[in-house]
Backbone bond lengths (Angstrom), bond angles and torsions (degrees), N, CA, C in turn:
res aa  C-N    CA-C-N  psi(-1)  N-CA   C-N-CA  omega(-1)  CA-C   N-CA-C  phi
1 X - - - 1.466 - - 1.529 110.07 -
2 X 1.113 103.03 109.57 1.720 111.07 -177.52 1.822 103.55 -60.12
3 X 1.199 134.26 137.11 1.744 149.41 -172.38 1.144 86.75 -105.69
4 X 1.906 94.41 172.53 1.287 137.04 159.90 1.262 111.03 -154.15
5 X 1.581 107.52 172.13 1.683 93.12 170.90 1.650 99.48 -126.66
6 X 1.338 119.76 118.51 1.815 124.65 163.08 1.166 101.39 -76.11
7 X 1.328 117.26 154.46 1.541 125.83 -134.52 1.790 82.03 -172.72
8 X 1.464 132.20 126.69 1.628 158.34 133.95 1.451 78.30 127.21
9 X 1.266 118.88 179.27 1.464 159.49 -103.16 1.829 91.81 -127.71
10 X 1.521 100.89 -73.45 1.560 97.80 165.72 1.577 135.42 -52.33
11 X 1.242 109.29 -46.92 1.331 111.64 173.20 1.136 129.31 -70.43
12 X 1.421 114.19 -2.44 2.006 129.88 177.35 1.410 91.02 -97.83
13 X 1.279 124.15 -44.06 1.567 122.71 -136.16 2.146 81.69 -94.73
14 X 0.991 98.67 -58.73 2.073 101.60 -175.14 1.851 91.35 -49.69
15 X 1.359 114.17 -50.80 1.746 110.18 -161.99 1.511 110.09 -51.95
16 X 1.708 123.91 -31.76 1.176 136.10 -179.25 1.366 112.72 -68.54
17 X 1.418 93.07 -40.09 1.599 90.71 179.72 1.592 132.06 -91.41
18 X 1.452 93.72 -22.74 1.262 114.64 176.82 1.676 107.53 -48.13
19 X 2.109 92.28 -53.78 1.432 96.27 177.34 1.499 118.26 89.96
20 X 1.375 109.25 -1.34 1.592 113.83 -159.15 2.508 108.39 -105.89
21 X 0.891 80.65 7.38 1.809 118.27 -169.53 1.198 100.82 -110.85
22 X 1.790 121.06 151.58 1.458 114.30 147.58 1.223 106.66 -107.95
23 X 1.042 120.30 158.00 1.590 115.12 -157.83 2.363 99.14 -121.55
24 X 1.213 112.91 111.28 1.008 122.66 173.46 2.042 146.71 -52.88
25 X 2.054 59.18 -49.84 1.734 76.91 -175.70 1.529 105.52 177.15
26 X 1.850 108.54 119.89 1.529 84.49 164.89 0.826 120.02 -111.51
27 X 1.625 138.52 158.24 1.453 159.55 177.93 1.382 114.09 -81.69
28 X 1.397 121.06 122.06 1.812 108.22 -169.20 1.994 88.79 -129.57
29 X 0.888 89.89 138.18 1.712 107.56 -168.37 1.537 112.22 -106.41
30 X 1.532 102.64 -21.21 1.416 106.07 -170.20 1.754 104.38 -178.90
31 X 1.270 141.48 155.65 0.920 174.52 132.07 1.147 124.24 -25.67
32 X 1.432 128.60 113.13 1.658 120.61 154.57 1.785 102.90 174.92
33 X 1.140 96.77 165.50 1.831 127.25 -149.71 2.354 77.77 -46.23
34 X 1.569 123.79 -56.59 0.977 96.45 -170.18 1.364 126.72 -87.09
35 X 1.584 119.33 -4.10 1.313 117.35 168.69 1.427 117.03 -63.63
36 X 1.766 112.02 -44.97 1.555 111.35 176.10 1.685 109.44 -49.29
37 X 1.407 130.87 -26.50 1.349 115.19 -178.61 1.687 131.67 -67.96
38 X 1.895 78.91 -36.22 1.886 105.54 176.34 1.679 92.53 -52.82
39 X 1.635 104.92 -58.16 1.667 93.05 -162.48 1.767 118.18 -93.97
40 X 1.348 105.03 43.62 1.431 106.32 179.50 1.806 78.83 -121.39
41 X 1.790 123.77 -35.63 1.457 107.09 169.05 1.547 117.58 -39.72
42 X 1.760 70.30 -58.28 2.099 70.97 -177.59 1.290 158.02 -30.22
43 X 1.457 83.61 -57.38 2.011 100.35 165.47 1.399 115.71 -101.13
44 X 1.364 112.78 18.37 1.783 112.24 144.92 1.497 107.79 -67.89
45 X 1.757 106.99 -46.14 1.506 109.15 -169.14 1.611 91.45 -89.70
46 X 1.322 142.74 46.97 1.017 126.14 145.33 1.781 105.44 86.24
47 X 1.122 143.34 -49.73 1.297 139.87 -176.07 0.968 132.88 -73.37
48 X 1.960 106.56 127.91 1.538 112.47 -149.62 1.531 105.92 -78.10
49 X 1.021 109.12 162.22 2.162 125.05 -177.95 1.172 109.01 -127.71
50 X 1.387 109.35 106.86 1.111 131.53 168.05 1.700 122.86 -77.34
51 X 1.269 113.92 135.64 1.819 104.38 170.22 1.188 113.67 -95.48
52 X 1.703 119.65 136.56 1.318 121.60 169.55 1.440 106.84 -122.40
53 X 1.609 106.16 179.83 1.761 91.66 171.31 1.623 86.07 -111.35
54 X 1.546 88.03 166.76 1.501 112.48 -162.01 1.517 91.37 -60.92
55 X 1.330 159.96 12.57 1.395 140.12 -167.76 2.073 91.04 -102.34
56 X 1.276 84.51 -61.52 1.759 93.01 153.93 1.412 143.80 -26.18
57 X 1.611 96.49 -51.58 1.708 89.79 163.26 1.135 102.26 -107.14
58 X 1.665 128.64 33.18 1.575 116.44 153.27 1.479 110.27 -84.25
59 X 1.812 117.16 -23.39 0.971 126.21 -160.77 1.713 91.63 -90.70
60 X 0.845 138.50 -17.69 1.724 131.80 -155.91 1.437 97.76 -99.45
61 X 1.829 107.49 -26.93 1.637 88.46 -159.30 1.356 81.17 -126.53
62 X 0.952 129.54 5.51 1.728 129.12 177.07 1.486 112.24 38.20
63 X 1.566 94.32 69.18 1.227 111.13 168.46 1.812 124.98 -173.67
64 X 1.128 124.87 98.58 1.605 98.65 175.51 1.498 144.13 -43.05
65 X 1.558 102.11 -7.02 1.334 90.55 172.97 1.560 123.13 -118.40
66 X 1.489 97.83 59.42 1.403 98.89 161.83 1.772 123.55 -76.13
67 X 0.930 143.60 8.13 1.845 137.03 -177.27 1.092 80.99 51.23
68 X 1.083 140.30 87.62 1.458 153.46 111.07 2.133 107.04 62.72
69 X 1.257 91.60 42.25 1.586 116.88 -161.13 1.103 120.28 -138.63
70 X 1.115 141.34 139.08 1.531 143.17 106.89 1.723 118.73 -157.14
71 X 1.270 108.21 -157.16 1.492 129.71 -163.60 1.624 144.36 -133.62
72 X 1.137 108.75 99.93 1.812 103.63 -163.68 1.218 90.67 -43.90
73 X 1.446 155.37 119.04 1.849 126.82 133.29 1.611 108.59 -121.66
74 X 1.401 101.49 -166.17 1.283 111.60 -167.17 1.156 90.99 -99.70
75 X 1.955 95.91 174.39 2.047 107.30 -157.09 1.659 87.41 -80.64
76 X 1.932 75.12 154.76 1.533 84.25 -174.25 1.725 133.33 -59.14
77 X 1.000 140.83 104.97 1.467 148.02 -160.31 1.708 117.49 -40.35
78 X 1.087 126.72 104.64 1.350 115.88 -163.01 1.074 117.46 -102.99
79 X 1.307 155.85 146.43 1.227 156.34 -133.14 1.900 112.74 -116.81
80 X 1.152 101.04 153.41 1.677 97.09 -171.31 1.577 110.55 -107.94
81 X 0.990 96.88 110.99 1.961 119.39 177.37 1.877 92.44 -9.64
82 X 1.475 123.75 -62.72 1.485 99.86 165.24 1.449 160.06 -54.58
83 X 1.416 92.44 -16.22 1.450 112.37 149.17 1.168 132.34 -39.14
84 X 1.610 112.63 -82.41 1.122 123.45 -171.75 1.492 112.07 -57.06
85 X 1.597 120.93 -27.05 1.728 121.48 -142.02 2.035 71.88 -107.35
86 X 1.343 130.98 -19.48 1.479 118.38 -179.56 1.590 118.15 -86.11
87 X 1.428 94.50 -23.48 1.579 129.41 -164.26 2.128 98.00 -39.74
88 X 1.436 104.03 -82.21 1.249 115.57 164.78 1.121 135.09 -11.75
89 X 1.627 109.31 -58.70 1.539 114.09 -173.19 0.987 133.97 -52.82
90 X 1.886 125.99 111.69 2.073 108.61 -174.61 1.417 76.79 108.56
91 X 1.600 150.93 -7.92 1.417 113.99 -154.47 1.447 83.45 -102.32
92 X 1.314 118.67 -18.87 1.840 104.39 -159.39 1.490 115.84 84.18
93 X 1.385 102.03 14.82 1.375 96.30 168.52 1.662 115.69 -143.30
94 X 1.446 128.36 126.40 1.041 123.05 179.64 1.476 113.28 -37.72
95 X 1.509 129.48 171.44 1.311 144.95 -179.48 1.475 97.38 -75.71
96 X 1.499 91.98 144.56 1.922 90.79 167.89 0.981 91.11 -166.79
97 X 1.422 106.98 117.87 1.940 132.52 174.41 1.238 108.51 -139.16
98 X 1.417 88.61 149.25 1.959 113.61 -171.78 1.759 97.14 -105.83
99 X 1.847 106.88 132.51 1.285 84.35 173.75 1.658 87.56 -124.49
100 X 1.063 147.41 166.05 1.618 155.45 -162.11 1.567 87.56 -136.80
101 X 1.119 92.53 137.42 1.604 116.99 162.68 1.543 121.79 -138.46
102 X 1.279 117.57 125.69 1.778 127.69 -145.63 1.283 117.00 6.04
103 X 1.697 100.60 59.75 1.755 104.76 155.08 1.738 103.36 -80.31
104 X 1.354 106.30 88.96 1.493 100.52 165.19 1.795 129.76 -105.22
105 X 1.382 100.06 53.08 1.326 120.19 -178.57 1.632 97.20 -114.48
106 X 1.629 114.53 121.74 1.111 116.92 171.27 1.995 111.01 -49.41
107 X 1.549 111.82 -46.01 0.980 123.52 -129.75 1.592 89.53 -91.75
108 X 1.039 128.92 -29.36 1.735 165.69 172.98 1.430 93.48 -45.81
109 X 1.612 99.82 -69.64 1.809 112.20 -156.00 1.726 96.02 -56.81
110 X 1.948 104.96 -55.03 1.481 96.63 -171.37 1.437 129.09 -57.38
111 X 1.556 105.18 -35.43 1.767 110.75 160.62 1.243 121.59 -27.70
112 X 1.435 93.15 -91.36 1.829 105.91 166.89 1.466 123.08 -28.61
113 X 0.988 118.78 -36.08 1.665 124.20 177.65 1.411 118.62 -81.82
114 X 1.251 99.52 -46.91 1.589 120.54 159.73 2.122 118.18 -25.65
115 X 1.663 81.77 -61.68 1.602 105.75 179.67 1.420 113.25 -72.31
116 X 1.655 106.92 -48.98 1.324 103.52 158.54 1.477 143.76 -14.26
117 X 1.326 102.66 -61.63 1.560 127.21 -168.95 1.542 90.12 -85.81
118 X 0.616 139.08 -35.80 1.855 137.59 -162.35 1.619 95.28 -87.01
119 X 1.494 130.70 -23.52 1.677 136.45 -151.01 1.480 77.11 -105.93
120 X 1.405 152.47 -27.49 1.540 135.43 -133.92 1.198 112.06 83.37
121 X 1.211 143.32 -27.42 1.314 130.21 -155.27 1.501 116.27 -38.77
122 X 1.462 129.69 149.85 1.330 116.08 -159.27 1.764 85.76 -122.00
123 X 1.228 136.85 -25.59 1.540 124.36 154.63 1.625 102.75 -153.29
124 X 1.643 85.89 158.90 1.670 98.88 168.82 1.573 99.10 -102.50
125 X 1.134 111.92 145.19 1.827 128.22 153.77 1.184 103.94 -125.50
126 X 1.952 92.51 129.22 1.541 125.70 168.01 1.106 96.38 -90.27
127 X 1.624 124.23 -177.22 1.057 135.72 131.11 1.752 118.15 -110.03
128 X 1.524 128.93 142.01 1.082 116.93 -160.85 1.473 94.86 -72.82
129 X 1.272 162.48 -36.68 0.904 142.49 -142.61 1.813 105.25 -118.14
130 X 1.356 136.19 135.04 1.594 131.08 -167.43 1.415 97.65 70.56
131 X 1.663 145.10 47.30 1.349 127.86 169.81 1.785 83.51 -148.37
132 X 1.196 97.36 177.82 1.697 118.58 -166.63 1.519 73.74 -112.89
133 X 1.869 110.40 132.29 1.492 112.36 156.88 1.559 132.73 -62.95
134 X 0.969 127.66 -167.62 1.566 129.10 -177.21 1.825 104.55 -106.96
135 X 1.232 99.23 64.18 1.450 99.85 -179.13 1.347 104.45 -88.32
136 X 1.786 95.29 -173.91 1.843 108.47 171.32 1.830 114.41 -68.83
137 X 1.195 101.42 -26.81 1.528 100.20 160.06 1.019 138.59 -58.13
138 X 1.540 105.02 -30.88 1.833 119.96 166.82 1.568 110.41 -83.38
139 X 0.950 108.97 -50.46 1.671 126.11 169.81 1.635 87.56 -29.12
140 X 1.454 120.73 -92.27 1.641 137.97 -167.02 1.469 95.84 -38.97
141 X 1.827 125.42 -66.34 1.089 111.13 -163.00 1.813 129.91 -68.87
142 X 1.989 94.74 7.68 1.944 93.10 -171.84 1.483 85.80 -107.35
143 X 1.399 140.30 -8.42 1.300 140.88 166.14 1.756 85.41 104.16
144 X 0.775 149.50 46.42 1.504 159.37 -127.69 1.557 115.34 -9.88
145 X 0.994 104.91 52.64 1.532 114.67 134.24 1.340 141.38 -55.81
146 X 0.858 109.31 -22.04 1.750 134.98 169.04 1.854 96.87 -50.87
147 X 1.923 90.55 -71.48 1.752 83.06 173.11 1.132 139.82 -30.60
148 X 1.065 110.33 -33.24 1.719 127.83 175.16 1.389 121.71 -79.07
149 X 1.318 110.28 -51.17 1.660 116.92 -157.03 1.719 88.91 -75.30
150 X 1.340 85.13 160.06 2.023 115.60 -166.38 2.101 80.18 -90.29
151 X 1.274 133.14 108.06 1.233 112.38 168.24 1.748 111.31 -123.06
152 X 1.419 88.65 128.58 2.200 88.09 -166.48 1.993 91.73 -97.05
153 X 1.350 115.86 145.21 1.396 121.59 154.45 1.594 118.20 -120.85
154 X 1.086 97.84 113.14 1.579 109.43 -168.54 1.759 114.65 -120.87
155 X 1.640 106.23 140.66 1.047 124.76 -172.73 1.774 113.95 -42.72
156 X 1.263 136.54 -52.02 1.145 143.98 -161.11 1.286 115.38 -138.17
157 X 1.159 117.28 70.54 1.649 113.39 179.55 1.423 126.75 -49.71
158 X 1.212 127.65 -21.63 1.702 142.52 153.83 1.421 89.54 -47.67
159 X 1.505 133.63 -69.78 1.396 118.36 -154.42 1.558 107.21 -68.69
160 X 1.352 110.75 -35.95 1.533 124.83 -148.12 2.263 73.10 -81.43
161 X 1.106 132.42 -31.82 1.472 101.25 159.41 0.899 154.39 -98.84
162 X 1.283 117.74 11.14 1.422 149.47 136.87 1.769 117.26 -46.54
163 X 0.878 127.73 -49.17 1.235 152.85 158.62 1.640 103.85 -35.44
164 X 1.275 87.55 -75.95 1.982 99.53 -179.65 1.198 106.63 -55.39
165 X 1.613 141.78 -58.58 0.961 136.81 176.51 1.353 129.03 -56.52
166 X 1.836 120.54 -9.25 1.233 124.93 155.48 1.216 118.64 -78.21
167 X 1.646 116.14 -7.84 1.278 117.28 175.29 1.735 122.07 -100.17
168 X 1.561 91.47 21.78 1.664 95.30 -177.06 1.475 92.83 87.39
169 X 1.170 151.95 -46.40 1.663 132.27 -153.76 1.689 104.75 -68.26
170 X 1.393 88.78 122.18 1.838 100.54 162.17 1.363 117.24 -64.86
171 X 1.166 120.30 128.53 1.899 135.71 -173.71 2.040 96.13 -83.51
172 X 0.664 90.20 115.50 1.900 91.65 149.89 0.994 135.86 170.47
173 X 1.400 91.66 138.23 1.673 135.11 -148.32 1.393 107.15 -92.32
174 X 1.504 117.16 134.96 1.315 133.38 -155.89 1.783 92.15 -111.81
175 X 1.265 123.61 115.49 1.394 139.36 152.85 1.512 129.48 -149.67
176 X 1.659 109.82 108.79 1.106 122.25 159.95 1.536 147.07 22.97
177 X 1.635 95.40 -49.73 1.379 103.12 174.26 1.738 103.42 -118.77
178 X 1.093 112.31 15.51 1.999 102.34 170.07 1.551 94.44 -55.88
179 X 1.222 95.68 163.03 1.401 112.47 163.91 1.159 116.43 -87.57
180 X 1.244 125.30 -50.65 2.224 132.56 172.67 1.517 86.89 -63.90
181 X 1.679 73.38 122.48 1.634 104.93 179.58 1.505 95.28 -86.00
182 X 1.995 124.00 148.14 1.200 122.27 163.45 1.746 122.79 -26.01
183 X 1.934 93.63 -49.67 1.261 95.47 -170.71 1.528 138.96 -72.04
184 X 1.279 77.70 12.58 2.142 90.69 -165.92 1.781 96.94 -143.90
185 X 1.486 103.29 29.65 1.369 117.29 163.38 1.662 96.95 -102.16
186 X 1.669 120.90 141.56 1.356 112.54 138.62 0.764 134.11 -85.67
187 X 1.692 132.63 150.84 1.583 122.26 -151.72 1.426 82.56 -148.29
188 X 1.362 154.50 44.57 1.401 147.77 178.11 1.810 99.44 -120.05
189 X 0.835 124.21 -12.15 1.923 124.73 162.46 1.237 120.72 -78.53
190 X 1.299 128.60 153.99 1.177 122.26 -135.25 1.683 96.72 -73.60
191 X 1.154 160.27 148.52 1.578 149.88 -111.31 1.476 103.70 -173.39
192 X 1.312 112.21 122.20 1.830 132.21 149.66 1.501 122.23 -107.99
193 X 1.434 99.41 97.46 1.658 94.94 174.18 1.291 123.59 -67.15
194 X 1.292 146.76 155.79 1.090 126.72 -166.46 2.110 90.15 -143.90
195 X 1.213 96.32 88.94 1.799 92.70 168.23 1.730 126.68 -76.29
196 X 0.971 140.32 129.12 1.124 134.04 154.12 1.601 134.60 -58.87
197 X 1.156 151.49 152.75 1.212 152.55 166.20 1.604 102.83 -62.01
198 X 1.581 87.04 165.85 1.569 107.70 -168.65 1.700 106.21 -71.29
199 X 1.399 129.53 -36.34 1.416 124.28 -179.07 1.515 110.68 -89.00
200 X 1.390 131.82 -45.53 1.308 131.99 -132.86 1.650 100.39 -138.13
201 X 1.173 106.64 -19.93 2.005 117.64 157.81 1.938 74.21 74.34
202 X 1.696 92.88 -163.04 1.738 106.82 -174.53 1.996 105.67 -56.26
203 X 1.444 104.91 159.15 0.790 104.13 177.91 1.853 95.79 -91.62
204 X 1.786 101.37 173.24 1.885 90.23 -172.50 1.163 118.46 -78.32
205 X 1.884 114.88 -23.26 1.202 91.91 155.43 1.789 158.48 -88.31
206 X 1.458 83.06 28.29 1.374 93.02 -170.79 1.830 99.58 -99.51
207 X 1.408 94.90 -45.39 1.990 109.80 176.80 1.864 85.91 -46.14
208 X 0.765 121.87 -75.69 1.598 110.55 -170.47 1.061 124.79 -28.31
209 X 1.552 125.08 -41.90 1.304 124.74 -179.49 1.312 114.65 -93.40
210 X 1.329 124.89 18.33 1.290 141.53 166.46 1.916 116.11 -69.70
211 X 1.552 109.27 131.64 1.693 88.56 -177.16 1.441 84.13 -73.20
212 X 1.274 135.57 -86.02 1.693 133.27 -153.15 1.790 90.35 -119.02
213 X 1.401 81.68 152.05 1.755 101.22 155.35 1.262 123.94 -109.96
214 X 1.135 112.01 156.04 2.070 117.75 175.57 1.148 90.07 -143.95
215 X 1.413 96.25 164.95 1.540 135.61 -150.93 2.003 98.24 -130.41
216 X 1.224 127.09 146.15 1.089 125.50 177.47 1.607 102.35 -102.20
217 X 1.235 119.20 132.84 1.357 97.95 178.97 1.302 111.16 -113.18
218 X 1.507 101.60 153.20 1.738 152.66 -176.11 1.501 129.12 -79.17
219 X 0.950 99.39 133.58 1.878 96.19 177.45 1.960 94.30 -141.00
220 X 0.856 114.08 164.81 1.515 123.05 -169.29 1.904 124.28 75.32
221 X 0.873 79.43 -168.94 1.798 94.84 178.79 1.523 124.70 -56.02
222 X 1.675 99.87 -51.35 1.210 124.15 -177.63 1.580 126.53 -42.09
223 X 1.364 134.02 82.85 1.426 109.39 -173.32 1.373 128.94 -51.92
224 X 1.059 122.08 -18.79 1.754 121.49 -160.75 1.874 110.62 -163.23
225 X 1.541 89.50 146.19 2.003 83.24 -164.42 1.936 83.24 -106.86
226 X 1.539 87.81 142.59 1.725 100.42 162.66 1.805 112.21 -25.44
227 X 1.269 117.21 139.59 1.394 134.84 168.58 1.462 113.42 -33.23
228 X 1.463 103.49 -40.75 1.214 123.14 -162.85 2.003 110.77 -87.11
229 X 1.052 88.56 -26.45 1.530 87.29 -177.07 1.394 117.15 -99.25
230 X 1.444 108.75 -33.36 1.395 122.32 174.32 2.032 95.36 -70.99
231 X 1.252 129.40 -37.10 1.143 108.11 155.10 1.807 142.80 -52.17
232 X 1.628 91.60 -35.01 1.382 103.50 -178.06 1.803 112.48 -62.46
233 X 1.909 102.56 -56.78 1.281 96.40 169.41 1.838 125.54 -50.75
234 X 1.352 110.43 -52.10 1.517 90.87 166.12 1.584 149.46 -40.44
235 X 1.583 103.62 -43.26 1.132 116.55 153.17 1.581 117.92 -48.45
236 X 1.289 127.80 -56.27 1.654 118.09 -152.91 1.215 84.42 -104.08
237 X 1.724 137.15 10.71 1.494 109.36 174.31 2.197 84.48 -95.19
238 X 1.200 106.20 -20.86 1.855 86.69 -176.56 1.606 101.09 -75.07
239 X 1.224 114.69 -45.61 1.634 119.44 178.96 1.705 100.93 -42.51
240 X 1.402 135.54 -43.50 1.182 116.34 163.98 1.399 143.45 -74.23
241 X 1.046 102.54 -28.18 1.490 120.65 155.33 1.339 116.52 -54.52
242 X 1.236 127.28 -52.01 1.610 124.48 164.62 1.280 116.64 -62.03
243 X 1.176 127.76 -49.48 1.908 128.71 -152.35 1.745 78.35 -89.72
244 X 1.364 126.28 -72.96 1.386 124.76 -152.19 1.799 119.63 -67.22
245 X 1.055 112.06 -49.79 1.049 120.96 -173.84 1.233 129.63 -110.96
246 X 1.605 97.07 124.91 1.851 113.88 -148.51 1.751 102.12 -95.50
């Protein structure tokens, strides 16, 4: 069984619960009111805790900022493109998937995923190649949300939306200069977000296979909001559109 090591407080404590990991061994570096909770999870589920000193789990998780924490487990479990697109059905709720295109910011991917899981999202699609993997860095940076979210990495994201759109899901693609503003988009049909990366936004052939794009709109100086935030608003502006408005 190929390892890793999850590394802060959230990403040990969600992985236990998540449940979706086997969990090896945890490493405790140090003491306090919320680590004792992580490791009272722990050895409910059986897994022994080991003490190291913190130089140790700088070396395991190659990083100082683990909170005095982490976890041998296995790689993170990734989800199969039928999942997510079967996931929905019976729920009473249209489809709603995030697809990223060269978000290759560790710190980006966990955001977005982060928001994800909090918006409903029912899966993320990477593509393996131009995307940041689903490491312990992403794990740490969604507060472990990662544990949770359904996340597919697939060969050809052009095909993989083609695909969706034979399945009824509406594509749309978030760029800057569209003219249809988010807010005068409808977003209550069954829904593919489509984010761009932090340098180079969608690639063109992906904007093509987009039904429409929107633009978030801006006031100030600033041309363009982080990947991550201009994702977040998309997400909770469809989450309102669904939950609020009848």
């Amino acid at each position: 069984m190929k390892t890793e090591t999850l590394f802060g407080i959230h990403p040990v404590s969600e992985g236990l619960r998540a449940a979706r990991r086997t969990f090896s061994e945890i490493y405790l570096a140090k003491t306090s009111a919320r680590l004792e909770k992580v490791i009272a999870l722990a050895e409910s589920r059986g897994v022994p805790v080991r003490k190291v000193s913190p130089s140790q789990l700088e070396a395991m998780s190659g990083t100082g900022m683990h909170q005095g924490i982490g976890a041998k487990v296995s790689r993170y479990p990734l989800a199969d493109f039928s999942e997510i697109t079967a996931a929905p059905k019976g729920t009473g709720s249209p489809p709603f998937l995030l697809l990223l295109d060269n978000v290759v910011d560790s710190r980006n991917l966990g955001a977005m995923i982060r928001t994800a899981l909090c918006t409903g999202i029912d899966g993320v699609i990477i593509p393996k190649d131009r995307s940041a993997p689903p490491t312990p860095v992403v794990s740490a940076a969604s507060a472990g949300a990662l544990e949770h979210i359904r996340l597919v990495q697939v060969t050809n994201l052009v095909s993989t939306i083609k695909e969706l759109r034979q399945q009824g899901i509406w594509i749309a693609g978030t760029d800057r200069d569209a003219p249809q503003s988010l807010f005068d988009s409808d977003l209550s049909d069954p829904l593919a977000i489509v984010i761009g990366g932090e340098e180079k936004g969608m690639r063109p052939l992906v904007r093509k296979q987009c039904d429409f794009l929107m633009s978030v709109p801006q006031e100030g100086p600033v041309t363009s909001l982080n990947a991550s935030v201009a994702g977040a608003v998309v997400m909770y502006e469809t989450l309102r559109q669904r939950r609020y408005i009848q």
